[in-house]
N, C-alpha and C positions, 0 to 999 in steps of 0.2 A: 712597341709594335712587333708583330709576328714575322718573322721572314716571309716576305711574298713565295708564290710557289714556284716561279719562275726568276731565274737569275744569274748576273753573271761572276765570275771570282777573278781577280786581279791577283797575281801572286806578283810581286815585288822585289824587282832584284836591285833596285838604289837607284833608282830614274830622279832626275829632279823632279820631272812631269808628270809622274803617278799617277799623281789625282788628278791630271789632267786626263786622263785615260777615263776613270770612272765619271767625272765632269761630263764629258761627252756622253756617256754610254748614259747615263740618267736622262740628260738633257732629251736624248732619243726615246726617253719612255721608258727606259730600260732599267730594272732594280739591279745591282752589283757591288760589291766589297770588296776592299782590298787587306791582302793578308800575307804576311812576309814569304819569302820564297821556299823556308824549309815548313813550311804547313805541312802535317804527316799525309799519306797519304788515305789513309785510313778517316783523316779529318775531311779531306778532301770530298769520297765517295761520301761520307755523313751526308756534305752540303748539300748535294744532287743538284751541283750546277749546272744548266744549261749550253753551259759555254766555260772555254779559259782563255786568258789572255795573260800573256809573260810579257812582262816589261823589258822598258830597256836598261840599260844599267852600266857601271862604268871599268867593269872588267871582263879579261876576257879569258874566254873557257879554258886557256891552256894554263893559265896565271894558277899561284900558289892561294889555295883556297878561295878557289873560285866558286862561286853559289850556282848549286846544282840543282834540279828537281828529279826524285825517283821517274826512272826512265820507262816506268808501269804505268805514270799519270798518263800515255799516250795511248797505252792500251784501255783507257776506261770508258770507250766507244761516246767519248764526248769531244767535241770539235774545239779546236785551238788555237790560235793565234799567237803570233810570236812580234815580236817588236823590236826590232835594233836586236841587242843581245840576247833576245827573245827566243830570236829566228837563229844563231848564231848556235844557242844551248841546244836546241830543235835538230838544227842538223849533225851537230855531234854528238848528243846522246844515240843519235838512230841512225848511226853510222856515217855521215858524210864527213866533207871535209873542212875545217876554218881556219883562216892561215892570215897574215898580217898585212895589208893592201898595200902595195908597190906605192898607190895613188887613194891617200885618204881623203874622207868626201865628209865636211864643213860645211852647211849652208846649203841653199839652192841648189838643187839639179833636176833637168827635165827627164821625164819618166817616162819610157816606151812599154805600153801596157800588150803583152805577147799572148796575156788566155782571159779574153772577157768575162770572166767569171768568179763566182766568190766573190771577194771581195773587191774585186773591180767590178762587179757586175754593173751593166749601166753607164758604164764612167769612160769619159773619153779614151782613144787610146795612146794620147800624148798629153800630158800634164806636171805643172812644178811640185815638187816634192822638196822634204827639208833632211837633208841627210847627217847624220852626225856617229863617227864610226872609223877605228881604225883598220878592225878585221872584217873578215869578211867570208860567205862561204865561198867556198874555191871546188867545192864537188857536192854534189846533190847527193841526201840518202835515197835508197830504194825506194821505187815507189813513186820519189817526185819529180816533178814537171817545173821549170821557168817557169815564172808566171808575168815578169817584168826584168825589165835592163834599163840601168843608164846608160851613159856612154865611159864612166869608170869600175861600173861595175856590173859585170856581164847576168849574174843572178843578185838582182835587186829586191825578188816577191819570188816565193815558190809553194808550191802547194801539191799535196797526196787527196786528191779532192774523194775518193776514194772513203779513206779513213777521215775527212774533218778537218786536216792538217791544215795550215795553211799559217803562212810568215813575211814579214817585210821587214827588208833593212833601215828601210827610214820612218820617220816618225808622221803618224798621223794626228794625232791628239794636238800637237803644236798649231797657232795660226798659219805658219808658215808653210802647211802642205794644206793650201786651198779644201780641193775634196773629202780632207781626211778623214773629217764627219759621217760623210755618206760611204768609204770602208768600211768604218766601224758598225754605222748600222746594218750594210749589208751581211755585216757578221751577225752580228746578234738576232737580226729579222731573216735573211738566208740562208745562210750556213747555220745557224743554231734555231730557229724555228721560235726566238722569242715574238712575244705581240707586248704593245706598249702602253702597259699597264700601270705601271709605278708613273702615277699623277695624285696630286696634293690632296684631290677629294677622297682617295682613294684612301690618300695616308691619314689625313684629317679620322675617317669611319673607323677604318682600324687602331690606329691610337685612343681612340676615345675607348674601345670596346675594351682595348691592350692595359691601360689605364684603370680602368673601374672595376677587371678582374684585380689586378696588381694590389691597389689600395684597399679596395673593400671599403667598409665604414669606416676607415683611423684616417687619421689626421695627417695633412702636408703643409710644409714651412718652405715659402721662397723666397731668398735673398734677392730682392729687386732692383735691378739699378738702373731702370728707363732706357737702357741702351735696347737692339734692337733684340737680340738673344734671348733674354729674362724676359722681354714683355712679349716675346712670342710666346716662351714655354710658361709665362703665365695666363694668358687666353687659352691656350690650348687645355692649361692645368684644369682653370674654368670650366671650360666648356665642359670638361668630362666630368668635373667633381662637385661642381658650385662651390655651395659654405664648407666643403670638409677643405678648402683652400687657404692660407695665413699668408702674405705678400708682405715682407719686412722690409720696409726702405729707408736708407740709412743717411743723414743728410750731412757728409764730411766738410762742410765750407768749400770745397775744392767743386764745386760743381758751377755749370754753365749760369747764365741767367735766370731764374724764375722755375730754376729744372724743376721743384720740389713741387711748385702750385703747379708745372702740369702734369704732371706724375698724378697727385691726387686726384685731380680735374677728369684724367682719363680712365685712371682703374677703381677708383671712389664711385665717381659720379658716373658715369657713363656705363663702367661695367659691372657698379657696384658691388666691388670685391671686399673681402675683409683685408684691409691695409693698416699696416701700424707705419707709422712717417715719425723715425728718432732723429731730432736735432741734435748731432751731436760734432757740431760743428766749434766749440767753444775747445772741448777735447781734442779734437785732432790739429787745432791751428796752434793750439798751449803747445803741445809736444812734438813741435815740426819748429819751434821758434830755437834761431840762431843754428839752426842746419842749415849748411848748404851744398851737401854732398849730394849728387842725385842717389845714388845707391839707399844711400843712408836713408832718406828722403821715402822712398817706395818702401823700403821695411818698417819703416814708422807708420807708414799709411795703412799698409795691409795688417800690419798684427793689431792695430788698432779699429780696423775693420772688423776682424776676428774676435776681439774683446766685446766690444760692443753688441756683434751679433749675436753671441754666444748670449751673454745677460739679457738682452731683449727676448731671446727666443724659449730661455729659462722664466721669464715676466709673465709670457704668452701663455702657457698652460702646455701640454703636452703633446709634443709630436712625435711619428712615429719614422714620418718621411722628411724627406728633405731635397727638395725640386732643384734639381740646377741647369743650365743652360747651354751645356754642354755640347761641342758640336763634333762632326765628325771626322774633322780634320786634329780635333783636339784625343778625339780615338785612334788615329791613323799613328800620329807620331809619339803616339807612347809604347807603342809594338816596336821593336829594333828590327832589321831588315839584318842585321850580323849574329843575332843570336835567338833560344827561344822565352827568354823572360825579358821584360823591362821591367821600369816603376812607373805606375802610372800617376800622369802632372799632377801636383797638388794644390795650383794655384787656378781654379776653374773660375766661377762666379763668385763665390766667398771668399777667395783670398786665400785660400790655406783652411781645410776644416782643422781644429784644436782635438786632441788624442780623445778628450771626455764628451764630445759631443757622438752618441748613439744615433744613427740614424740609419733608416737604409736609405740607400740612393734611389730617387726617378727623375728620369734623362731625358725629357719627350723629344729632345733633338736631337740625339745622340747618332743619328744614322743623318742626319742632315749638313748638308754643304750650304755655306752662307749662304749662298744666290738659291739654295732652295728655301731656308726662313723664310728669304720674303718674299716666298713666291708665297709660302704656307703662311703670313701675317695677311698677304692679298685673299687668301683663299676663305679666311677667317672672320673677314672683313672688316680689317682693323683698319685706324686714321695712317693716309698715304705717307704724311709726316713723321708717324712711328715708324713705319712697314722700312720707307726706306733713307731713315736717317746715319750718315757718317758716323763709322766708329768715334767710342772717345776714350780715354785711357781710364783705364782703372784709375790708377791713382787722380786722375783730373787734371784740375790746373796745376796741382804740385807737380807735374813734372812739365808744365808750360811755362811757371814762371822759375828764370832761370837766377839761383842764388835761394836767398829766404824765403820762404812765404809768409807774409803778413798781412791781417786784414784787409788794410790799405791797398796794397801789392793786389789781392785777391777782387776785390772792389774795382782796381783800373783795369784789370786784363779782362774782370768780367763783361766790363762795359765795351773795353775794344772789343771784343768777341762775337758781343751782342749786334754791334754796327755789320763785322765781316762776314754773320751767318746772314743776315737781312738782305744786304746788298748784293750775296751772291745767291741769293733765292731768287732778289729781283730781276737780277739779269737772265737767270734760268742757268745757271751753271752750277746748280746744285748736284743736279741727281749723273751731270759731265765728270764728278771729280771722288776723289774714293774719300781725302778730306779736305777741307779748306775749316781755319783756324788763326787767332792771335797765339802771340808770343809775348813775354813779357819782358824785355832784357834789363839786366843792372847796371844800366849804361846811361849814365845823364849828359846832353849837351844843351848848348846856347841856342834860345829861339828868341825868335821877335813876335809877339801879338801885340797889335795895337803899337802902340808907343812904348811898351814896356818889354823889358828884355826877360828872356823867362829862364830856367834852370833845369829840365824835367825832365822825366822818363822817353827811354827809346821804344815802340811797340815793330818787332817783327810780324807780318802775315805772311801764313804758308799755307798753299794750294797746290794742290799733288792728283796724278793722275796714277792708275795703279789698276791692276786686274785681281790679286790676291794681297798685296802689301810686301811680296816678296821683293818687288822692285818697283819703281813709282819715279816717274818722271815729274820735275815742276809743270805746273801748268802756266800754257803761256795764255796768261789773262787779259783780256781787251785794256789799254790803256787806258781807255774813259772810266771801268770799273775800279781799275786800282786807284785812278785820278781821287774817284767819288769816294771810295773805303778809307783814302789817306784825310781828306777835307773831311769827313763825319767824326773820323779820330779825333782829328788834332781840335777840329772843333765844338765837338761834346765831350769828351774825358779829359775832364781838367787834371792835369796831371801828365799828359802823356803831348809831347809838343814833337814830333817826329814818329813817321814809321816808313819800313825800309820793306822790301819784296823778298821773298828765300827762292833763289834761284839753283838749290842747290837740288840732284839729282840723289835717290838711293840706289847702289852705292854708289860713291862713299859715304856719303850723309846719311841718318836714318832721318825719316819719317819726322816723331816728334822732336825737340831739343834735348830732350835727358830724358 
């Protein structure tokens, strides 16, 4: 897709929250990127941004190679925002003063709003704010005005309304600062003169148009794996290409329930795609037998992902493209924020591409934030069930069942799995939770069914609540639900006579088991 004409540029100086920045500012309509803080400046002018916005970050400007920005980017008669260390860089480039707060401000503080404008425009003049900051500025540059105080920090928001300037010491992008949404917009829609254009139908028309210059008449290969990613950027591939499309789905044993018949069901049948469906499920469980390293486990999975795909797509006849699922978060963090080259991740959709696979890349997500796919799988009018269905790991149930994987092994977690996505469909706590999933453990105890004493497998369920996966709380699940998920267990998967709840919090715990 073509950069919209309007937009904003995020320069990045090591915030955890970044993309929480650009998050928000999209959410408001608003097209914007994020791009590390030594961007030239010469790149800069290229973009003909709209607007800037400096992040916050976790050093401070007097400190030994501290991240700068050319102190020209404020003469480039475009308006600018600063953020935590944002505002900190802002008034020391342009002469004021920043010095290291007597009384450093953690968490909540109430915010005395002094110049109703900019970016308070609108907005009460007393409200919570989320502060996080040891320095702070201590003298204003030329030019500017207060624009807000705490009660520890006398210049908490300042601004040269003049030139555009305008900066805050605490963070808005967080839930934590209630309004901070409505700052941002009034940056982008007030101070910067954007209108809220960047919407999915929008992106939908131009991708499609972006797409069908790009390809022309040759040919595209996509690695399919029914998760929500690939079956987005395969509709959208559709949409623009029809039959110059190939959708390769690869069937490792390691997958959910029935994945395979509805994979076909919905891009066979429904969208009538060219699909090739490789059972090569006999291989990947042969060559994972008597592992049980998790590490070990995932490199087995994927280079034989990559083996496979590779000869399937050599089978297929000749491509010229090669579609992946690529999203924007997965482009954010291959750019380093300490220097100006990275490598960029080699484990996207396919697993790792192999040196002799020729392809050129097409990304149709590549500028997209998860929660924007499935705005854009809605927009596309894909099934609700795909649009917004729980991640699942690459490798599958290999890295659910914990120890070997064996058929058998693979056959019981299937089934618990199948009971735990059901019954928390039923109860409506699906679309509540980021995943809910079985475990398989290698752990046998004593049960009683019936009159007879049993020997059998232990099944962990885990249910997790989560905003990006960075951290994820258990979910605390109605009793009567886990009552009914343990009795369907123990009483449909013969094999498994116990299951136990993961109460466990990321961090410490991750997410999946290995």
């Amino acid at each position: 897709m073509n950069q919209p004409t309007q937009m904003l540029l995020i320069l990045d100086f090591g915030s955890q929250v970044t993309q929480l920045i650009a998050r928000r500012v999209r959410e408001a309509g608003v097209y914007c990127e994020i791009h590390p803080f030594h961007l030239s400046l010469e790149n800069v002018r290229a973009m003909q941004p709209r607007g800037i916005i400096l992040s916050g970050g976790p050093a401070s400007v007097y400190g030994k190679g501290a991240p700068k920005v050319d102190a020209g980017l404020f003469d480039l008669g475009v308006p600018v925002l600063g953020i935590c260390y944002g505002m900190q860089l802002m008034a020391h480039l342009l002469g004021g003063k920043v010095q290291g707060a007597r009384e450093r401000e953690f968490g909540h503080a109430p915010l005395k709003v002094l110049k109703g404008r900019g970016v308070f425009a609108g907005l009460p003049r007393s409200m919570p704010v989320w502060m996080s900051h040891g320095d702070h500025v201590a003298r204003l540059p030329r030019g500017f005005q207060a624009t807000a105080r705490t009660a520890s920090t006398p210049l908490a928001a300042m601004a040269d309304f003049g030139r555009g300037l305008h900066a805050i010491q605490f963070h808005p992008e967080v839930a934590h600062t209630p309004r901070g949404t409505d700052m941002l917009r009034n940056f982008a829609f007030k101070v910067c003169g954007c209108r809220p254009t960047w919407t999915m139908a929008n992106f939908v028309r131009e991708s499609v148009a972006g797409l069908r210059q790009k390809v022309g008449k040759k040919k595209v290969l996509l690695g399919l794996s029914g998760g929500v990613d690939s079956s987005v950027a395969a509709v959208l591939l559709h949409k623009a290409l029809g039959g110059q499309l190939t959708c390769c789905f690869v069937d490792n044993g390691l997958l959910r329930k029935d994945e395979a018949k509805k994979v076909e069901k919905v891009f066979r049948s429904h969208y009538r795609m060219n699909l090739k469906v490789v059972d090569a499920s006999a291989l990947f469980l042969k060559r994972l037998k008597g592992v049980l390293d998790p590490e070990k486990k995932r490199k087995i999975i994927g280079a034989t992902f990559v083996e496979v795909f590779d000869r399937e797509s050599a089978r297929l006849g000749r491509f010229d493209f090669l579609g992946q699922g690529t999203l924007y978060p997965d482009v954010i963090e291959s750019v380093s924020t300490k220097g100006p080259s990275a490598v960029i991740k080699s484990h996207h959709n396919v697993g790792g591409l192999p040196k002799n696979m020729r392809f050129q890349l097409v990304e149709p997500l590549r500028e997209l934030f998860k929660d924007e796919v499935r705005r854009l799988g809605e927009q596309l009018g894909m099934p609700q069930e795909m649009v917004w269905r729980q991640p699942f790991p690459g490798p599958g149930l290999g890295v659910r069942i914990v120890g070997e994987v064996t058929p058998e092994r693979c056959r019981l977690l299937r089934e618990a799995d199948a009971v735990v996505q059901d019954e928390v469909k039923k109860a409506g706590w699906y679309r509540r939770l980021w995943q809910s999933f079985a475990v398989l453990l290698p752990v046998k105890s004593v049960g009683v069914m019936g009159d007879e004493r049993t020997y059998e497998y232990t099944c962990a369920v885990r249910a997790v609540t989560s905003l990006d996966a960075m951290t994820a709380d258990w979910a605390d699940l109605p009793k009567e639900l886990l009552g009914t998920i343990s009795n369907r267990i123990i009483n449909e998967v013969k094999g498994i006579n116990r299951v136990v709840y993961d109460i466990s919090s990321k961090p410490p715990a991750t997410i999946e088991w290995e």
